[in-house]
N, C-alpha and C positions, 0 to 999 in steps of 0.2 A: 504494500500500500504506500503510495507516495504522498507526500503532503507538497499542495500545492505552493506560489509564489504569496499567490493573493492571501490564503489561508496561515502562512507563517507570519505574513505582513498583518492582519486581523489581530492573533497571539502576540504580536509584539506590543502595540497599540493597546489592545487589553491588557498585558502586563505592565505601560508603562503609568494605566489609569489605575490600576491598583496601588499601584507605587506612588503616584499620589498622592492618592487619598490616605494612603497608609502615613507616610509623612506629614498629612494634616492631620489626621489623627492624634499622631505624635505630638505635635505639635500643642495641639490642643491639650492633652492630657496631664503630658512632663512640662511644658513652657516651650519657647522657643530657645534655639544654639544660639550660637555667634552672630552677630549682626553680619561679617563676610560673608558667611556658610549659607547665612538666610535667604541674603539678598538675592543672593546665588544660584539656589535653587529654583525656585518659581521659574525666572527665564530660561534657566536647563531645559525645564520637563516643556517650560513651553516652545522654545526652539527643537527643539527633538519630535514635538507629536507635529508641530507643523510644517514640519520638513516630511514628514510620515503619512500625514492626513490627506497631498496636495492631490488631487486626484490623477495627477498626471506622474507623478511620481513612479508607480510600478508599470507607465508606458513610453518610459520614457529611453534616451539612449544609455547603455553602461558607463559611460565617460560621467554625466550627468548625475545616474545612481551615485558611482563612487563621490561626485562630490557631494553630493548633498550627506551624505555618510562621513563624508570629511569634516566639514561643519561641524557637524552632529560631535564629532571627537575634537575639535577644537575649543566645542560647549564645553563639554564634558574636561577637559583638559586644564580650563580656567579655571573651573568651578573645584576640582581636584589640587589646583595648586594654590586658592587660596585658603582651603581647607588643610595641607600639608602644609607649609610656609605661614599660615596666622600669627603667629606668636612674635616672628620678625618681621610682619606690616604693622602687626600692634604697636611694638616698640621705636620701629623705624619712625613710625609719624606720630610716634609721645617726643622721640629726643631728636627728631629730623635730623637721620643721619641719612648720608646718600643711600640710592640705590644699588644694592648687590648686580653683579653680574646677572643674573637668575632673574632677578626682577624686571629687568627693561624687556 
């Protein structure tokens, strides 16, 4: 039995509304994280589903797929580094010391 394009593209979309909501949840229940992390999030999951959602998306050409899938990891990528690195944005812009290498 194979699973289709459309059908994996469905389950991802559905996985990433779960994911969500489960972090509003979160959210709700414990407080909110880091104002970084926060901010952060929301335009992730919203850059991600609407790169996901565009209905031309799974008709479009491979060159196109892989970027928009690049993007997607670019989100993901920011959102990732300022979740790992917080500690030295915090402090950098308490005592305004330059920016690290990593940082620009």
């Amino acid at each position: 039995m194979t699973i289709g394009r459309v059908s994996v593209l469905r389950a991802t979309i559905l996985a990433l509304v779960f994911a969500i909501t489960a972090f509003q949840v979160y959210v709700v229940l414990f407080g909110a994280c880091e104002p970084y992390v926060f901010r952060g999030t929301d335009p992730v999951f919203a850059l991600v589903l609407i790169v996901l959602l565009v209905p031309e998306f799974s008709n479009v050409s491979r060159s196109a797929q892989v970027l928009g899938l690049l993007f997607i990891a670019a989100s993901l990528a920011t959102v990732g580094y300022l979740i790992y690195d917080q500690e030295t944005l915090y402090m950098r812009v308490q005592f305004v010391d330059p920016p690290s290498r990593s940082q620009f």
